[in-house]
DRENDREN-67834 format. One line per 8 residues: number of its first residue (from 0); their letters; for each residue x, y, z of C-alpha. Coordinates in nm, 2 decimals. Each point is the difference from the previous one (the first is absolute). Layout:
NUM	a	X,Y,Z  ...
END
This chain:
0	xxxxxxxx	-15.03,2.58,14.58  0.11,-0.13,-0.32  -0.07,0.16,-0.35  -0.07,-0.18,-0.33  -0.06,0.18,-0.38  -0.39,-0.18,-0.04  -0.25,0.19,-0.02  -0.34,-0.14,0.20
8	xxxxxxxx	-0.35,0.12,0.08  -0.16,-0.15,0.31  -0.28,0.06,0.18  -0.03,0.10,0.40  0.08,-0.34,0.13  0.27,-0.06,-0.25  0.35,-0.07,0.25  0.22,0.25,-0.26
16	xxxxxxxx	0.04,0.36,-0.03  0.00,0.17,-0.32  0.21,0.31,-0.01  0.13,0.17,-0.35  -0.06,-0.32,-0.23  0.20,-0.22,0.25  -0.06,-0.27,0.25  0.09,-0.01,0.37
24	xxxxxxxx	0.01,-0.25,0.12  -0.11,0.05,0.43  0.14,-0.20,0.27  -0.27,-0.22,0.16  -0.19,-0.03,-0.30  -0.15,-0.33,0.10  -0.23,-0.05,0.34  0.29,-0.01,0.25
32	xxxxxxxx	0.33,0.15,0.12  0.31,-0.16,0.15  0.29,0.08,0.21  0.38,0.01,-0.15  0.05,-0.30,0.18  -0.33,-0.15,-0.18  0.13,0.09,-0.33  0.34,-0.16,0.09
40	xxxxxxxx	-0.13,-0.33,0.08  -0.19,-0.03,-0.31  0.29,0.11,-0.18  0.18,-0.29,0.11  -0.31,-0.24,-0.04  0.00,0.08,-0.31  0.34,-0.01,-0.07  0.06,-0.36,0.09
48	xxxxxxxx	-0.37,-0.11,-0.17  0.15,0.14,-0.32  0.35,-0.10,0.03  -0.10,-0.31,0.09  -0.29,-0.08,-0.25  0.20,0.11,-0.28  0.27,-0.26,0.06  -0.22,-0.27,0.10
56	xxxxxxxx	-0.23,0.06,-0.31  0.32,0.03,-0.22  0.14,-0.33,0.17  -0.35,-0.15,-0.12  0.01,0.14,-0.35  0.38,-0.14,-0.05  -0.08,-0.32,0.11  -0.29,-0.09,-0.24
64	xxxxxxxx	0.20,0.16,-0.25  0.30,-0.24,0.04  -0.17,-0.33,0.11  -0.23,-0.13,-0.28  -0.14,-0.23,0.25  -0.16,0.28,0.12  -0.18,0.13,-0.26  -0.38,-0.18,0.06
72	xxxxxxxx	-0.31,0.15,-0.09  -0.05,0.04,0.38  0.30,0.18,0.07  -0.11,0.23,-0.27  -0.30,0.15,0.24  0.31,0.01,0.28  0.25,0.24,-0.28  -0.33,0.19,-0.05
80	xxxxxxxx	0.01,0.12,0.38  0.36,0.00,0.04  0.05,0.24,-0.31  -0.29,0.20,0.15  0.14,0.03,0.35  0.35,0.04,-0.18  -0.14,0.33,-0.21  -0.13,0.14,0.33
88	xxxxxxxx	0.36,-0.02,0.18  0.15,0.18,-0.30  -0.31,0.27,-0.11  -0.19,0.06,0.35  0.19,-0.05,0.30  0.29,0.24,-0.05  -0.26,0.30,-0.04  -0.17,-0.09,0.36
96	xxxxxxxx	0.34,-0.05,0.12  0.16,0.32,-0.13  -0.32,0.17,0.11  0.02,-0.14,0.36  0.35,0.11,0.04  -0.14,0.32,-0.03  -0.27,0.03,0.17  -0.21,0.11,-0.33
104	xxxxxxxx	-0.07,-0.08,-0.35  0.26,0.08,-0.23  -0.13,-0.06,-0.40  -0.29,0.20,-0.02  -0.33,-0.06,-0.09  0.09,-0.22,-0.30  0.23,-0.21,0.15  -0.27,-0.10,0.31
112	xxxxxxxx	-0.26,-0.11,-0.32  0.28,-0.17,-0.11  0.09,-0.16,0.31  -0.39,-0.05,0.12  -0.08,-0.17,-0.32  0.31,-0.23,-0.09  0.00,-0.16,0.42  -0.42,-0.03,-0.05
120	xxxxxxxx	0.03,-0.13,-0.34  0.34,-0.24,0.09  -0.18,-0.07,0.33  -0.31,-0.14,-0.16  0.23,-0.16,-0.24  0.09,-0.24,0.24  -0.29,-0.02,0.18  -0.17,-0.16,-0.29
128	xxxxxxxx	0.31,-0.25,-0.05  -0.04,-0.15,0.29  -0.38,-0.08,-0.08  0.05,-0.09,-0.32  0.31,-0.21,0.16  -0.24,-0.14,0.25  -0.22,-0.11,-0.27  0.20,-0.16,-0.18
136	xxxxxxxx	0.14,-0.22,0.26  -0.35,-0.09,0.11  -0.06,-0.15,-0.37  0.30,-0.13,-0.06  -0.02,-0.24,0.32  -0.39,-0.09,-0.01  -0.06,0.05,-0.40  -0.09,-0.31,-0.19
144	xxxxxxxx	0.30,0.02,-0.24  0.37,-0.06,0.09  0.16,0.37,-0.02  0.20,0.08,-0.31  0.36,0.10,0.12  0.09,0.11,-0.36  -0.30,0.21,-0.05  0.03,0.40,0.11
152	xxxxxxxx	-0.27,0.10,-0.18  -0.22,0.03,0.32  0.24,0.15,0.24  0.09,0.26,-0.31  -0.37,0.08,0.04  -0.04,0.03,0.31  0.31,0.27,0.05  -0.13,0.23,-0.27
160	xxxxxxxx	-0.36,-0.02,0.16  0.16,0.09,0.32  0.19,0.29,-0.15  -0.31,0.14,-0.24  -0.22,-0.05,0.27  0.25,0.25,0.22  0.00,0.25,-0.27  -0.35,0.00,-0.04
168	xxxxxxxx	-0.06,0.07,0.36  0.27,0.26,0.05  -0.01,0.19,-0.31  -0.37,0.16,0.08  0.16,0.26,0.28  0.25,0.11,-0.29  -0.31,0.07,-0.22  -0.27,0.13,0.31
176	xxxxxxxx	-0.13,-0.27,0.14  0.13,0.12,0.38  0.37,0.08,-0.03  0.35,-0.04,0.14  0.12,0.22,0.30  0.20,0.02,0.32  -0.07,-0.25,0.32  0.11,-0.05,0.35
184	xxxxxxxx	0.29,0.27,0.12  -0.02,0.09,-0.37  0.35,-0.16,-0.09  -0.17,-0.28,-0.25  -0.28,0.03,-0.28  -0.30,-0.25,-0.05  -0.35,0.03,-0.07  -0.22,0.25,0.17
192	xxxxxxxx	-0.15,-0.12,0.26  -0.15,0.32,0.19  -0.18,0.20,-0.25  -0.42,-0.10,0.09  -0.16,0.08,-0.39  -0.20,-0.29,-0.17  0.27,-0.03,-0.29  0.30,-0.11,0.28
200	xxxxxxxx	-0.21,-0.22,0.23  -0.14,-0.15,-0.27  0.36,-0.08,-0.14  0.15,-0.15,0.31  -0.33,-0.21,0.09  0.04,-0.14,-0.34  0.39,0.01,0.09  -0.06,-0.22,0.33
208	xxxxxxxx	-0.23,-0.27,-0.15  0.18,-0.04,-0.36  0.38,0.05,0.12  0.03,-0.11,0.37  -0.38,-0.23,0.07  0.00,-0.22,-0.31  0.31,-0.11,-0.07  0.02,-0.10,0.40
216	xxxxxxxx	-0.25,-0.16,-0.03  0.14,-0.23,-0.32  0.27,-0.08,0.20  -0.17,-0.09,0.35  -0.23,-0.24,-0.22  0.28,-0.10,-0.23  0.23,-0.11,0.32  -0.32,-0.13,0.20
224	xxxxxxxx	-0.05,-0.24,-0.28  0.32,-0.10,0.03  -0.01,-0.07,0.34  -0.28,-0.18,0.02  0.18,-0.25,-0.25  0.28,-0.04,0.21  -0.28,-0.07,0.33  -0.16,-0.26,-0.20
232	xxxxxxxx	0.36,-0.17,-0.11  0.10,0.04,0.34  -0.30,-0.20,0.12  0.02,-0.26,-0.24  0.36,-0.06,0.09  -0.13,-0.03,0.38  -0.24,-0.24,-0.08  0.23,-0.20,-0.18
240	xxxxxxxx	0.25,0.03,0.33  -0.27,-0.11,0.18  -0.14,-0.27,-0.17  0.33,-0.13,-0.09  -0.03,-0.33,0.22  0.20,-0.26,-0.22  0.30,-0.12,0.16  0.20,-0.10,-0.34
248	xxxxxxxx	0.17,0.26,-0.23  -0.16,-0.13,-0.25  -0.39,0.07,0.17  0.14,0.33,0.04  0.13,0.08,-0.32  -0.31,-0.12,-0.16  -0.20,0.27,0.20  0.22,0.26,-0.11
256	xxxxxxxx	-0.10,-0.07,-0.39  -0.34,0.05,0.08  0.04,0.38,0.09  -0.05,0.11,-0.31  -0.30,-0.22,-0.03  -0.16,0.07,0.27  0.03,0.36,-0.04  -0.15,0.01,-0.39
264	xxxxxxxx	-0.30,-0.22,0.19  -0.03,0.26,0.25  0.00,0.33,-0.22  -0.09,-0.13,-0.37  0.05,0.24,-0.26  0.22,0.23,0.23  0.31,-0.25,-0.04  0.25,0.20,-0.22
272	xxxxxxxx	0.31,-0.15,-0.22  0.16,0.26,0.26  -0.12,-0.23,0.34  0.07,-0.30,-0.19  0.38,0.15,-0.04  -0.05,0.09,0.38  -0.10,-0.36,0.13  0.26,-0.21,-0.17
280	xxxxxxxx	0.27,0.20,0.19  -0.23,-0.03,0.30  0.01,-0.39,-0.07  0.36,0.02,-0.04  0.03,0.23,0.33  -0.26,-0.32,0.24  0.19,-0.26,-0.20  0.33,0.10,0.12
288	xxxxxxxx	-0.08,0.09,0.43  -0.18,-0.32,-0.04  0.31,-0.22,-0.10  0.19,0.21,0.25  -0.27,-0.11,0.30  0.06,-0.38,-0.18  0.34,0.01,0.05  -0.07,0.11,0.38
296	xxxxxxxx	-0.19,-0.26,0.09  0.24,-0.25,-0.17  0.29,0.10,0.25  -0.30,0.05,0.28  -0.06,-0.43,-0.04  0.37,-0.10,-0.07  -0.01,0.08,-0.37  -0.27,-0.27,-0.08
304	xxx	-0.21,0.14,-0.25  -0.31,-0.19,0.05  -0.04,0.04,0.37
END
């Protein structure tokens, strides 16, 4: 058992022991137990997930800062996570790690608060990133207006929504809205899952649907949008294939230019400045194999062109 100088008052279900105005911190404070062994595999788990997220995010974080080619209001919503995933390397993991090496908790009461609210709220953080992330893409490739690459005012948004939104869903444990506690073996801190009163069910329902159900859901609809526009180009290029029955280069090139066409006739008021950007390099892309299957059958008749 570990002992830390903050004081605490908890009730019967409460996973601490209070003894002479100090906390003590009890092995197997969360729902399970687990074998040396146990502890020394998650030790080393975490040891390489922290070693090596901290130098892959840091390899992220150099690059955008060195390559101003990089700097797109996209790649924004990509820092956002990165610097998220980076903070939890560096402020969560050694704690779980130090505590697993151990076999028990080793900060005291305050430091698994501290540990249970920075992973939830850094966790979240990037969570919401990739929604937002998601989002963006989806309007970006099927909005009506070609995308501004100069303008960051969106993606600046959209990170400090997905950091206020965090905070505002992992701050209410802090102030008694359910609260932060031991889990699993007891070697790591989140929120608290096992207490059964009104006020912490009612927290981690409105946890599930708000933090984990929602933004899951933006992205499944965001990227199913998106793939649905790739189908539909994808058919469209098959028809084109198959319908493609001119024998000159010329027959075929002239099908090629009426992609775009035929698509804005097909889908109206969805045809973006985006897709329009999109088709002339699809033009460019037919124009090209087609020349190449020209120049095929030229050698395939002796290099006559209009056999």
């Amino acid at each position: 058992m570990i002992v830390s100088n903050v004081s605490l008052s908890c009730g019967v279900s409460c996973p601490w022991e209070v003894s002479d105005s100090k906390t003590v911190v009890t092995q197997g404070g969360g729902s399970g137990s687990l074998s040396p062994t146990g502890h020394l595999v998650v030790a080393v788990c975490l040891g390489f997930i922290g070693t090596f997220g901290f130098l892959n995010n840091l390899l992220v974080l150099t690059l955008f800062c060195r390559y101003r080619t990089l700097r797109t209001p996209i790649n924004v919503l990509l820092l956002s996570v990165c610097v998220s995933d980076l903070l939890v390397c560096v402020l969560g993991t050694p704690f779980s790690f130090a505590a697993a090496t151990q076999g028990r908790w080793l900060i005291g009461r305050a430091g698994c608060v501290w540990y249970g609210f920075i992973n939830s709220c850094l966790g979240i953080v990037s969570l919401i990133s990739l929604a937002v992330l998601s989002y963006e893409r989806c309007c970006t490739m099927l909005c009506r207006t070609q995308a501004d690459g100069t303008d960051f005012g969106t993606a600046v948004a959209g990170v400090c929504f997905s950091w206020v939104y965090a905070l505002a869903w992992t701050l209410p444990p802090l102030l008694g809205w359910s609260s932060y506690g031991p889990e699993g073996p007891g070697t790591t801190c989140s929120v608290d899952w096992r207490t059964q009163t009104p006020n912490n069910i009612s927290y981690i329902v409105c946890l599930f649907i708000f933090c984990l159900l929602l933004p899951f859901s933006v992205i499944l609809y965001s990227y199913g949008k998106l793939l649905s526009a790739i189908k539909q180009v994808c058919h469209l290029i098959s028809w084109i294939l198959v319908e493609m029955d001119a024998t000159t280069l010329q027959g075929r090139t002239f099908l090629c230019i009426q992609v775009e066409a035929c698509y804005q006739q097909e889908h109206g008021a969805l045809c973006s400045a985006t897709e329009t950007e999109w088709f002339k390099v699809l033009q460019s892309l037919l124009t090209n194999y087609l020349r190449s299957l020209q120049s095929s059958e030229q050698c395939e008749h002796g290099g006559d062109p209009s056999s």
